[in-house]
Backbone as a ProteinNet text record, in pm:
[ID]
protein_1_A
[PRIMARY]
XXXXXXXXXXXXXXXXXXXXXXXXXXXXXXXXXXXXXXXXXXXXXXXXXXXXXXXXXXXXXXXXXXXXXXXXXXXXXXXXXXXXXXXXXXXXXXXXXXXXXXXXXXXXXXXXXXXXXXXXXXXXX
[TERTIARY]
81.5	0	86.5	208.1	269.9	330.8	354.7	460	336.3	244.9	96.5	115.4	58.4	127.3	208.8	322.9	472.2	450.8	386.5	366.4	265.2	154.7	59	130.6	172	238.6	323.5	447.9	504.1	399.8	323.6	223.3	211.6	138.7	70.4	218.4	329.1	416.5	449.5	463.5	494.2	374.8	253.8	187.2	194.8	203.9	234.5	370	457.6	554.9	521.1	452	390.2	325.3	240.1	172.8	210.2	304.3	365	495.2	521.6	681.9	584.2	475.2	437.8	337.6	268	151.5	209.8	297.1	356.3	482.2	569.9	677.4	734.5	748.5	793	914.1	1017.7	1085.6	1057.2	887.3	815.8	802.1	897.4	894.7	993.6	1085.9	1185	1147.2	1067.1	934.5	877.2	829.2	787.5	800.1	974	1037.5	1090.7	1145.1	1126.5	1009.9	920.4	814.6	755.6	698.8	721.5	756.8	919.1	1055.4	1019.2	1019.9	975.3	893.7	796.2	643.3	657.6	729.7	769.7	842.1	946.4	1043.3	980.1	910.8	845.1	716.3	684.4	564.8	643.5	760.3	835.3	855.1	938	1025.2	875.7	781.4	681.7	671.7	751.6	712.4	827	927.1	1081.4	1161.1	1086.1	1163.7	1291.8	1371.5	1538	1478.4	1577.4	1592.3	1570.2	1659.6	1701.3	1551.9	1481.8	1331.7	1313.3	1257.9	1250.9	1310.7	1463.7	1526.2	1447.7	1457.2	1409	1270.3	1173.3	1016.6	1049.4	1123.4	1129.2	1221	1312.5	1333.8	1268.6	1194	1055.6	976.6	929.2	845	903.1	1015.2	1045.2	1060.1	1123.8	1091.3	933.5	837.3	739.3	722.1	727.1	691.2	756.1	860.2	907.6	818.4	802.3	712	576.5	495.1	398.7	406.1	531.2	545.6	542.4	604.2	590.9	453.3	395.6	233.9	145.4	186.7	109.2	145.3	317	324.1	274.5	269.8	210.3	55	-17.2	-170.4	-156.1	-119.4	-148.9	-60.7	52.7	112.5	-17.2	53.7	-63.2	-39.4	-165.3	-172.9	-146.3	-127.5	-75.1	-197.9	-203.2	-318.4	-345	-236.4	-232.7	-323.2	-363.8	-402.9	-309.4	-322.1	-267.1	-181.9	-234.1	-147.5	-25.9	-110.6	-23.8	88.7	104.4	206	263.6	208	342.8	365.9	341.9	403.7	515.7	479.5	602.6	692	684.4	766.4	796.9	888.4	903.1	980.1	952.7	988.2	1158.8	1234.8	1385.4	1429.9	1367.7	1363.7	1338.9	1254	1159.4	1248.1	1281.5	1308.2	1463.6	1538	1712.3	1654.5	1648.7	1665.4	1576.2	1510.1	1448.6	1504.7	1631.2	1686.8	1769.5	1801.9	1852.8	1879.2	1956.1	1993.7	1867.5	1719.1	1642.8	1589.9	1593.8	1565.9	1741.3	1821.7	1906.5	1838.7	1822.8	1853.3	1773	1618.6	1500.3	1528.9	1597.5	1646.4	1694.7	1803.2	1858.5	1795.4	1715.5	1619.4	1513.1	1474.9	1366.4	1446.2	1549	1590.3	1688.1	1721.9	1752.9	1682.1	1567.7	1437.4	1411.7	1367.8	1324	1391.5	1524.7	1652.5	1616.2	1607	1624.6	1487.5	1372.1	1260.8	1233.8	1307.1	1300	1409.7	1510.5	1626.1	1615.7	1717	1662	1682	1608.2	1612.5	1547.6	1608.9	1534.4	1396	1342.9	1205.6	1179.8
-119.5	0	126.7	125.7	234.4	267.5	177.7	148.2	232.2	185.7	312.1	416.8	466.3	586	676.2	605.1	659.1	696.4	615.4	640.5	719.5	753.3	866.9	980.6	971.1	1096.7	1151.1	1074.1	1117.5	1164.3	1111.5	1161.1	1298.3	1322.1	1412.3	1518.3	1497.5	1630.3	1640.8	1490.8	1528.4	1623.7	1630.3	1731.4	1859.4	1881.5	1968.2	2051.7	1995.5	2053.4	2100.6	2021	2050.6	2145	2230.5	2300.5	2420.6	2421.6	2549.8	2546.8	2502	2507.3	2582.8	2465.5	2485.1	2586.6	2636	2761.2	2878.4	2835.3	2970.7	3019.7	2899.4	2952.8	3016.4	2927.3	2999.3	2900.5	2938.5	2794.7	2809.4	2784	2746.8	2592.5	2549.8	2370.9	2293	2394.8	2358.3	2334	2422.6	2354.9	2261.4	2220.3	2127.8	2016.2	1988.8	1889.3	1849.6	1933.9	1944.6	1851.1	1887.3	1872.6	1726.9	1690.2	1586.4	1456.3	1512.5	1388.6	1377.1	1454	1441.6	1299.3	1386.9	1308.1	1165	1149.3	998.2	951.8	1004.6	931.5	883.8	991.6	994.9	839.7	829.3	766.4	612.7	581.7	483.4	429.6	527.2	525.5	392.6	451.2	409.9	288.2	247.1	55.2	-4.3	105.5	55.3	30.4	87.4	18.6	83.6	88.7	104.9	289.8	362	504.5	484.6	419.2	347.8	335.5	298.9	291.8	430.5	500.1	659.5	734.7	732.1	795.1	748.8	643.8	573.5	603	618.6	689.3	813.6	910.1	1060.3	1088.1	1036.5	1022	1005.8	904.8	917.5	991.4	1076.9	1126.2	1305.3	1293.9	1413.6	1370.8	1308.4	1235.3	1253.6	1206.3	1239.3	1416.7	1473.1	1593.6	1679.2	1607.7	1701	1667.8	1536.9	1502	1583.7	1622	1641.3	1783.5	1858.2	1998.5	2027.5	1977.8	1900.7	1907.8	1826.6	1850.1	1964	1993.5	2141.6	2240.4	2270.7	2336.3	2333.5	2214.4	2205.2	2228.3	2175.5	2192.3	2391.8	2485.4	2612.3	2740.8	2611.4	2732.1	2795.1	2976.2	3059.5	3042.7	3052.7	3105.7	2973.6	2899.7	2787.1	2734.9	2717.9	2673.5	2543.9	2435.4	2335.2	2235.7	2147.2	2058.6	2023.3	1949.8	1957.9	1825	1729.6	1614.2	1658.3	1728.3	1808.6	1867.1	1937.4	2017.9	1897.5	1800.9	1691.2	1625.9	1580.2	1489.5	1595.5	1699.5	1864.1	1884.2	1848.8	1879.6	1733.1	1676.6	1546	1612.4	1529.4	1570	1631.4	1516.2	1530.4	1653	1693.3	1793.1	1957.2	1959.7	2022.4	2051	2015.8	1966.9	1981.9	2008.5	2040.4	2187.2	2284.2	2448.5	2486.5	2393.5	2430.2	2355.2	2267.1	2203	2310.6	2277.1	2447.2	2350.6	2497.8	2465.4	2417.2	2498.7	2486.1	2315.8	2212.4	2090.3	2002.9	2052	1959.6	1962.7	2085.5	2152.2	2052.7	2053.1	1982	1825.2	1777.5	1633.1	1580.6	1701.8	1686.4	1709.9	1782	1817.9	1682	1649.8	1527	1434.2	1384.1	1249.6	1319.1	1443.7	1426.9	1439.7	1524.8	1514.8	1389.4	1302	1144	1090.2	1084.1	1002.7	1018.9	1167.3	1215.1	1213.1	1189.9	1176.3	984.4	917.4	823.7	716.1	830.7	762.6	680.8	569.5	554	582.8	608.7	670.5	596.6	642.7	586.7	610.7	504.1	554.6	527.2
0	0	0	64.1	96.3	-64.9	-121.5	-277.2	-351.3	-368.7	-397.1	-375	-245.6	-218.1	-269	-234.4	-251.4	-433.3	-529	-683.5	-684	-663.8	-636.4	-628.2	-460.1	-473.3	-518.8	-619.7	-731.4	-798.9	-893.7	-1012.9	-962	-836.5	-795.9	-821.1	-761.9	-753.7	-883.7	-1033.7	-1182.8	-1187.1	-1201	-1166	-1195.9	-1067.4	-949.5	-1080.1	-1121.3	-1175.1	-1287.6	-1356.5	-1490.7	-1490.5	-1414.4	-1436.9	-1347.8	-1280.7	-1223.4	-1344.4	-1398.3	-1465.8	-1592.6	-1672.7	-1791.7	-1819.1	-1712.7	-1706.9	-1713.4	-1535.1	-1467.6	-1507.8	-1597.8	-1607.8	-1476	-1364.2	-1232.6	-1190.6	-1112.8	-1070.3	-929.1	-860.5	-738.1	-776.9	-921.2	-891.8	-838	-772.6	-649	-526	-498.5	-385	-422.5	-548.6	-582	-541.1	-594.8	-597.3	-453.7	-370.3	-203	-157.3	-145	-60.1	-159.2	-253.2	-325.7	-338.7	-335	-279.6	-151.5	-25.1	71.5	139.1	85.7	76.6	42	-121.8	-133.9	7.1	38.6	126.9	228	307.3	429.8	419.2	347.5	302.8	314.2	200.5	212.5	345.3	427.3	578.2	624.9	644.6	749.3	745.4	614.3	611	593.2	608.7	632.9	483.5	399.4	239.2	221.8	134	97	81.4	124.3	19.4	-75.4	-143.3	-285.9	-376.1	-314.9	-376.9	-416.3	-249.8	-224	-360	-409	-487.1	-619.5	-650.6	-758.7	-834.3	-723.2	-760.1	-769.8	-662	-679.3	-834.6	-889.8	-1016.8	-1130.9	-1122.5	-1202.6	-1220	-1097.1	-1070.7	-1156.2	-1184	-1226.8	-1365.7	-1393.4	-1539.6	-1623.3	-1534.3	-1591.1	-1531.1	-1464.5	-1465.1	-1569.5	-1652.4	-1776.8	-1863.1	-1905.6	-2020	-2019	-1875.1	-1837.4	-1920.8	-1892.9	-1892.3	-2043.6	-2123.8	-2222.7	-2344.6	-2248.8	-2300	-2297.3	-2157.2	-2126.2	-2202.9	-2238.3	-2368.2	-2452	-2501.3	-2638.8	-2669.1	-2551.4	-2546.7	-2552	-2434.4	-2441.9	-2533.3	-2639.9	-2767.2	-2817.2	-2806.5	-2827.4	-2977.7	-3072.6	-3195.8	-3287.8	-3252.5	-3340.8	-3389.7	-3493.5	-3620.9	-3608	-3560.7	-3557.6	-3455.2	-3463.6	-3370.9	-3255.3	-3108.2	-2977.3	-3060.2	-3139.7	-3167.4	-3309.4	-3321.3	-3491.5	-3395.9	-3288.8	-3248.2	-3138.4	-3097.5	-3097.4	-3119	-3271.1	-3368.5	-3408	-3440	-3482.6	-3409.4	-3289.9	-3148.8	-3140.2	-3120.9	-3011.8	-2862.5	-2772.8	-2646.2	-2668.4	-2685.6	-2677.9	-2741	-2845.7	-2937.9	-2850.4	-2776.5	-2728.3	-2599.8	-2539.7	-2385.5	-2417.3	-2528.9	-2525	-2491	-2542.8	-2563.8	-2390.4	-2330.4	-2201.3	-2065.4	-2104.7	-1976.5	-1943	-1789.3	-1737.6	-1599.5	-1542.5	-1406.1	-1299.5	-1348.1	-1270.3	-1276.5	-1403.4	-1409.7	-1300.2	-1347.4	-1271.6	-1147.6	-1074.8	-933.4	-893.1	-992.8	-983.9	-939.2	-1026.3	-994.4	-889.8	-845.7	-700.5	-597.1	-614.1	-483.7	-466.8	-576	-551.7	-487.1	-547.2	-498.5	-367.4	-327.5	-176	-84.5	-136.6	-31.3	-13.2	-139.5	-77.5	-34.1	-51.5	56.9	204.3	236.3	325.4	408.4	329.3	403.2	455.5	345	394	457.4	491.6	601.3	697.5	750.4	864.2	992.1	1039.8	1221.8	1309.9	1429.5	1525.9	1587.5	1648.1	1663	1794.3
[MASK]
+++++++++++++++++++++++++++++++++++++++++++++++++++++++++++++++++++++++++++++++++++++++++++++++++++++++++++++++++++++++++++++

């Protein structure tokens, strides 16, 4: 149940990124990715699973929040004549996603997977 969870609440923070990165154009998806990774870790901890997991979903979970971001571009390009599938068959991700990787996606990466490390460390109880 917790392995649920823990994938939910990835989705929820790919999300969460997608639509503050791809609307707002803001980098409030460092909080994102904080609180997120977190959330995975914390969620993990409670049933004792590896970090290693923790890191592994919070990785994903940003993985898809690019693709997500991705889409949301492509669905709200202003003015484009084209259909939402016409503009990403025109666009492929990899294509799309070189000229917009930046410090703020690394930072992104690192923050997820140290928040989830770190939320799902182990300690004493």
């Amino acid at each position: 149940m917790a392995l649920a969870e823990a994938v939910f609440i990835g989705l929820l923070g790919a999300i969460a990124w997608a639509l503050v990165k791809g609307i707002l154009e803001f980098p409030g998806v460092l909080a994102v990715a904080v609180v997120a990774g977190w959330a995975i870790g914390a969620v993990l901890w409670q049933v004792r699973a590896t970090p290693l997991l923790a890191a592994l979903i919070a990785a994903v979970a940003w993985l898809v929040g690019l693709v997500l971001t991705w889409l949301v571009a492509m669905a709200i390009l202003p003015g484009s004549a084209r259909t939402f599938l016409e503009r990403v068959e025109a666009t492929p991700f990899l294509e799309w996603q070189g000229p917009q990787f930046g410090p703020i996606e690394i930072l992104g990466l690192l923050l997820y997977v140290g928040a989830a490390l770190y939320g799902a460390r182990p300690r004493s109880t």
